[in-house]
Structure formats: structure tokens, C-alpha cells
C-alpha positions in Angstrom: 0.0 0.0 0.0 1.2 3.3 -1.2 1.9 5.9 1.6 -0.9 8.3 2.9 -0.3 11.4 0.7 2.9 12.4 1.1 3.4 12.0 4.8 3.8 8.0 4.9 3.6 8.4 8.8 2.5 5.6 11.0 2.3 6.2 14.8 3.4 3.5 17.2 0.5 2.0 19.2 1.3 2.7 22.9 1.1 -0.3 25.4 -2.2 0.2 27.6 -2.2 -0.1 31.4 -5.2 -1.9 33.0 -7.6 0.8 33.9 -8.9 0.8 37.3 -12.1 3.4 36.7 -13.7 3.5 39.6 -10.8 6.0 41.4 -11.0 8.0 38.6 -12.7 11.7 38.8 -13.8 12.4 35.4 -13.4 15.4 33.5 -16.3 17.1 32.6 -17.6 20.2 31.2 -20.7 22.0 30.3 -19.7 25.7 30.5 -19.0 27.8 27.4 -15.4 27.3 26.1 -13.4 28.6 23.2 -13.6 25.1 21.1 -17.6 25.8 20.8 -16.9 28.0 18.2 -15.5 25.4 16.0 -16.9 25.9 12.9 -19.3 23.2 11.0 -18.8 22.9 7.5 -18.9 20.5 4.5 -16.9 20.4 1.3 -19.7 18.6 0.2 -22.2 21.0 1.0 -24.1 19.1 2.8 -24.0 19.0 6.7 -26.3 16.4 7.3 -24.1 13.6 6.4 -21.7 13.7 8.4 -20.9 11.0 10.5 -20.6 11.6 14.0 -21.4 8.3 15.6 -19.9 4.9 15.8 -22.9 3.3 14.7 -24.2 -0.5 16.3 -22.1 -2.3 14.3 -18.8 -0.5 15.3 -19.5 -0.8 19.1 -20.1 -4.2 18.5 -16.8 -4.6 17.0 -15.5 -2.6 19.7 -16.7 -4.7 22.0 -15.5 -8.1 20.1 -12.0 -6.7 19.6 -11.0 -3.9 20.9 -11.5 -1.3 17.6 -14.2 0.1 15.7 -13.2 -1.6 13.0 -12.4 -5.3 11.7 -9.3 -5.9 9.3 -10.2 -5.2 5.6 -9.6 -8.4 3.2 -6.7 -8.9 2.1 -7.4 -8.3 -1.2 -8.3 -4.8 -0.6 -4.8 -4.4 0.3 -5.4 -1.8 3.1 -3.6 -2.4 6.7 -5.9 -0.5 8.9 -2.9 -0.3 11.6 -0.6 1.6 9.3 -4.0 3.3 7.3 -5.3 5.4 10.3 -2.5 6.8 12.0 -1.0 7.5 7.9 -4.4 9.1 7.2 -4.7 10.9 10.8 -1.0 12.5 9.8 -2.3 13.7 6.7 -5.3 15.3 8.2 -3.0 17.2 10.0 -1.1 18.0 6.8 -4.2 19.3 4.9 -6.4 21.0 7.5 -3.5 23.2 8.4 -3.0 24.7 5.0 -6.7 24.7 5.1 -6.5 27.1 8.1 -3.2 29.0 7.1 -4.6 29.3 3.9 -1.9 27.9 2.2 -3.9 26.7 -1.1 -1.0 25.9 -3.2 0.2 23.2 -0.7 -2.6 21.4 -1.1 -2.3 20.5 -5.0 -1.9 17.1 -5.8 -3.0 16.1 -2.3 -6.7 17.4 -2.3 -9.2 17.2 -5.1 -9.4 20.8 -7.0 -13.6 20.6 -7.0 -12.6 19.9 -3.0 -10.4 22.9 -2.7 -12.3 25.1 -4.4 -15.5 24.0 -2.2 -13.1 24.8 0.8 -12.2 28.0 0.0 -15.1 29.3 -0.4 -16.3 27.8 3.1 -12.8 29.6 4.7 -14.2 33.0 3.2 -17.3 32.8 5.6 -15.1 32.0 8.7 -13.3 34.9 11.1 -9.8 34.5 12.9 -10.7 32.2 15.4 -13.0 29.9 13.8 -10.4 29.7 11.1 -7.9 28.4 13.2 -10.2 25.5 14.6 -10.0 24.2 11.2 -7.1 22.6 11.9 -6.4 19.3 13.2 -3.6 18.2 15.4 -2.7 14.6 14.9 -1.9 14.6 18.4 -5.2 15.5 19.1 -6.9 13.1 17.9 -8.3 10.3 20.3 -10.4 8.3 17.8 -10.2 7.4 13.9 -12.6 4.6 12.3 -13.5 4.0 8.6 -17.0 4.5 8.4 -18.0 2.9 5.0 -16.0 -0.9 5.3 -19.3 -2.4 3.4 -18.8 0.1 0.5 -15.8 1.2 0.0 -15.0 0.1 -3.3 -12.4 -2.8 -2.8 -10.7 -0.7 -0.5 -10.0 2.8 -2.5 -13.0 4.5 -1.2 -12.5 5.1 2.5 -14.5 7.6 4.2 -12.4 8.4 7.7 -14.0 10.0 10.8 -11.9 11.4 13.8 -12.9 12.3 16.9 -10.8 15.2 18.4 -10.3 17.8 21.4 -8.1 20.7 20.8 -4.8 20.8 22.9 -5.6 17.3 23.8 -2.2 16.7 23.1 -0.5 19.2 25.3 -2.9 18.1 28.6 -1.6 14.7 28.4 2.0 16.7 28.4 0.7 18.2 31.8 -0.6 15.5 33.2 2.7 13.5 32.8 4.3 16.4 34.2 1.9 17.2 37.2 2.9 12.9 37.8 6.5 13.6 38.1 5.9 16.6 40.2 4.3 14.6 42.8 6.5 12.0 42.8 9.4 14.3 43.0 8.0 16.3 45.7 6.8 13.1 47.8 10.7 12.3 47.4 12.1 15.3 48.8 9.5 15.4 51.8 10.8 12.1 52.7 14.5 13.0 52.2 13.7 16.7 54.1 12.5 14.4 57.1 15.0 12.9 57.3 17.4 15.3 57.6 16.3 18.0 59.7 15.4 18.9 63.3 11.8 17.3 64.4 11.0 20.9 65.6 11.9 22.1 61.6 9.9 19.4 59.9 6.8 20.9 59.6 7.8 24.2 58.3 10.2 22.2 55.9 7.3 20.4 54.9 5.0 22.9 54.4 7.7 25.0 52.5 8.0 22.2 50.1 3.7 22.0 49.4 3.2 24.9 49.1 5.7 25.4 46.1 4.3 21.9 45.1 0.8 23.5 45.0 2.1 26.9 43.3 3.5 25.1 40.3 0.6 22.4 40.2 -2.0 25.5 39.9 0.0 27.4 37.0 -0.1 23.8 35.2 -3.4 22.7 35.3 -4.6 20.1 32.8 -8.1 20.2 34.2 -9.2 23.5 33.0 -7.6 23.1 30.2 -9.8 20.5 29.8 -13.1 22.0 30.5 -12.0 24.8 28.5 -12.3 22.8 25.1 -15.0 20.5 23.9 -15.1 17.5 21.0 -15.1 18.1 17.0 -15.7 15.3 14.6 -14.0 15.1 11.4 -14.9 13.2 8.1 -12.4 13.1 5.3 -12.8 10.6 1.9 -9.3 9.3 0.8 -9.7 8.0 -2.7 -7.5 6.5 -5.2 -7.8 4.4 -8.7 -6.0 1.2 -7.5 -4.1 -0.4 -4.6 -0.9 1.0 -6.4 -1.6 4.4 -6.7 -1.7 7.4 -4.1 -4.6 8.4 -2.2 -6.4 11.5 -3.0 -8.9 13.2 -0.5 -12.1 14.5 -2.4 -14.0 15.3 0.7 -13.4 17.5 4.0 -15.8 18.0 7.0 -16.0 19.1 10.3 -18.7 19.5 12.8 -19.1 20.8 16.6 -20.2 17.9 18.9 -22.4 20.6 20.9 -24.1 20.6 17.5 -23.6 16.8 16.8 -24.8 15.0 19.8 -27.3 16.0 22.9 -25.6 17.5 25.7 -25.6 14.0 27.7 -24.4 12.1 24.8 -21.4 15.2 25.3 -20.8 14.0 28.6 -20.5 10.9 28.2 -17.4 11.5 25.8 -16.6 13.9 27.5 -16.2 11.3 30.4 -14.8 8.6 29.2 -11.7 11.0 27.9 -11.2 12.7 30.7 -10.7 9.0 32.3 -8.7 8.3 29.8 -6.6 11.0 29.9 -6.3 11.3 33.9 -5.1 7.5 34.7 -2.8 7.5 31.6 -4.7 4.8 29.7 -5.5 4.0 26.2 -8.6 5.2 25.3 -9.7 2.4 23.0 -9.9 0.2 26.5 -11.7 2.8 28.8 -14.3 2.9 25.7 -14.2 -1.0 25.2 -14.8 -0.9 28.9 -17.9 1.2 28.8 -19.8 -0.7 26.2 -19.2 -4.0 28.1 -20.5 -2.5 30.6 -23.4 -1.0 29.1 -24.4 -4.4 26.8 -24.0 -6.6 30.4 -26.5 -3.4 32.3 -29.0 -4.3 28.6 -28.8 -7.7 29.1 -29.6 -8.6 32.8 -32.4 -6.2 32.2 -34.0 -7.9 29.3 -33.1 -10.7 31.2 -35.4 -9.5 34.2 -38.1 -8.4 32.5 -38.8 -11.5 30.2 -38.8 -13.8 33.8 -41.1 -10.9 34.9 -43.5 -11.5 31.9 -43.5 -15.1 32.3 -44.0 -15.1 35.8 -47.1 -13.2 35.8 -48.4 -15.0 32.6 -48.2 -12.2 29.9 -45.6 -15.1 27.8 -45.5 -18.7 28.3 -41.8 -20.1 28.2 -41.0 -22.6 25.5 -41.8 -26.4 26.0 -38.8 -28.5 25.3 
């Protein structure tokens, strides 16, 4: 398989520790934040299609094996492993010349119709709107193909990301806020140790409160709430499994516009999990839907015995 455009990147997968969610205080946020001013748009021209859900048959793949999606014959000679993270890089690529305006970079990677279709959408946009256009592969915490059943052997793949803006740099903080503490539980310990039992508690209280300074100028959780989900869809096309992929459709939507403000939450949720314990967000979302199919089940469970035991079904004679 040809590289992804011209960026041929593929990002290592990252070893996932076993989440343990119940000690986890999720990140949430329903206050106004900059990210709600995302723009939604369609180089289509139409909204309305955008896909902005995994669908029942991708969270019961999910739930099977881990991903939203299953591997792609091998006839269609498409590795999904190196596809996404390829196709996430060159959504990166694209969506900042998008934003910087930078047409002419985007010849011979983006269809002319699609340009043209994109500039014109860019002309309606101010400043800030323009620069949450573009898409940080870091960023991104989600990528699926959302049209496996027709895709055209493979060279028709229509790829949706979920992203939060500076996702990428509150991970940084929250690695860093890690090492802070451990650091700083050191040095309490080691300042214990060597000073006058009368001195400790000054010594101790020295070293928090400069612990607590630095921890409040580096705070990942309002960084956090300060930002909210967008969705993107972007069509990668080509003639044949030996030639290089074109994309022919770009579009982005808010998720306060694409899903109800619990469904918001949830995400929301299940990132700020994620992102808080350090784990791989594929699991914490595997996770959830296990959980959620096993809640269906014993309920549907409950209420058939229910129905049988007051008379409303019979149960089958063997």
C-alpha cells in the first residue's frame, strides 16, 4: 500500500495499562469554552451527512475486539494499523494549510472541486473559527473507517476522527503534574529525614506549598473543560491499490451541534478517564460498552422472567 499522501507516517501503538475506573474523577464540562466556536462545515455542501457516531455495528466490533473496526480483506490491500494513524497525519497536513490558507500546498494532495469547495467555506469563517479548522494529529483520540461495506475494494475510504483541541499538550501536563508529585513526595521524605523534628513541619509545608504553586500554574483540568469535542470526516480515494490516495471530501462538525448534551458527557467522560489515569482510550471505551451491553442484558433478562411469571408469555416447551 502506497503511503498516505505524502506524509507515509504511521504512529506506534502505545502499550495500555489496566484501567482501574472506579478511582478516577472524570473530566467534565458543560460551561462555554473557546472550542464551541469550531466551525461546521462540508466540502460537500451538505451537513447532514456527516458521520458523528460509531454506529451499532462499530461498538459491537468494539466490544469483540477492541477497535471500531475489523481488518479489511486482504485483497483490498489496506492495513488498517498503518492506514489510520498514515491518514490521521495527513489530516494534519491538509487541515493546516486549510487554516493558514496555504492553497497551493494542497495541490496534488486534495481534489481541485474539494479545494475550491473549501475555499469558499474559509471566506465565511473569522480569525478564530479559522484556526479551529485545523487538526492536530496529536489530538486526535479516535479514527474509524465508516464505510467498510462500500468502499470500493478498498480505494473509497471515508475516515471520521474524533478530536479535542490541545488534547495533546494536557496529556503533556498531566505526565508532568505525575512527576511533580513523585518528585516532591521524594524530597518530603528525604527533608524528614534530615532535619530537626521541631523544623519538619515548616520544611514540609515549604515544600507543598511550592508543590501547589506550580501544580496551579499547570493545570490540565481546565484546560480540559475549557475545550470541547469536534468530529471530522475526510474521503481518501484513489484508482487502484498501487496508486496514491487522494482526499475528495473535508468536514468538520461541533459535537455541541452533533450530539445532545448527555451524549457530550458521556465522551466527555470517558476521555477525561482516559486521559487522567494515563490509559489508552480504546480500553476505557471497550470498557464502557461491556459494561453497558451486560446493564441491557440482565435487564432484558429481568423483564422477560417478569412476563413469564405473571403470565403475559409462556416459556418454550422442550
Amino acid at each position: 500500500m502506497p503511503p498516505i499522501l505524502r506524509t507515509g507516517l504511521c504512529l506506534a501503538k502505545v502499550m495500555a495499562k489496566p484501567p482501574c475506573i472506579s478511582i478516577l474523577r472524570t473530566l467534565v464540562s458543560s460551561t462555554p469554552c473557546r472550542s464551541a466556536l469550531a466551525p461546521t462545515f462540508s466540502s460537500t455542501g451538505d451537513t447532514a451527512k456527516i458521520v458523528s457516531r460509531l454506529g451499532p455495528t462499530r461498538i459491537s466490533t468494539m466490544i469483540m475486539t477492541g477497535k471500531p473496526n475489523r481488518p479489511f480483506p486482504p485483497e483490498f490491500q489496506v492495513e488498517l494499523d498503518q492506514f489510520l494513524p498514515g491518514a490521521v497525519s495527513a489530516v494534519g497536513l491538509v487541515t493546516s494549510c486549510v487554516s493558514s490558507g496555504d492553497w497551493a500546498g494542497l495541490e496534488g494532495l486534495v481534489d481541485r472541486d474539494c479545494i475550491t469547495s473549501l475555499q469558499a467555506s474559509m471566506a465565511t469563517m473569522d480569525k478564530e473559527q479559522t484556526e479551529l479548522v485545523a487538526v492536530n494529529p496529536g489530538d486526535v483520540f479516535l479514527s474509524f473507517v465508516s464505510n467498510p461495506e462500500n468502499c470500493d475494494s478498498g480505494n473509497n475510504l471515508h475516515l471520521v476522527t474524533f478530536s479535542l483541541p490541545r488534547l495533546e499538550e494536557i496529556r503533556t501536563m498531566v505526565t508532568e503534574n505525575k512527576e511533580l508529585s513523585s518528585q516532591t513526595h521524594q524530597q518530603v521524605k528525604e527533608s524528614i529525614a534530615a532535619v530537626e523534628k521541631d523544623q519538619i513541619k515548616d520544611t514540609v509545608a515549604g515544600l507543598m506549598g511550592e508543590y501547589q504553586s506550580k501544580i496551579s500554574s499547570n493545570d490540565p483540568h481546565a484546560l480540559f473543560q475549557a475545550n470541547e469535542i469536534v468530529i471530522g470526516n475526510y474521503r481518501f480515494v484513489r484508482d487502484s491499490p498501487d496508486s496514491q490516495w487522494t482526499i475528495t471530501e473535508v468536514s468538520q462538525i461541533n459535537s455541541l451541534q452533533a450530539w445532545a448534551t448527555i451524549f457530550k458527557l458521556r465522551w466527555k467522560g470517558r476521555l477525561g478517564i482516559a486521559t487522567r489515569g494515563g490509559y489508552e482510550f480504546y480500553t476505557i471505551l471497550r470498557y464502557d460498552y461491556m459494561t453497558d451491553y451486560i446493564a441491557i442484558s440482565m435487564f432484558t433478562a429481568f423483564y422477560i422472567f417478569q412476563l413469564i411469571g405473571t403470565g403475559v408469555i409462556t416459556a418454550p416447551h422442550s
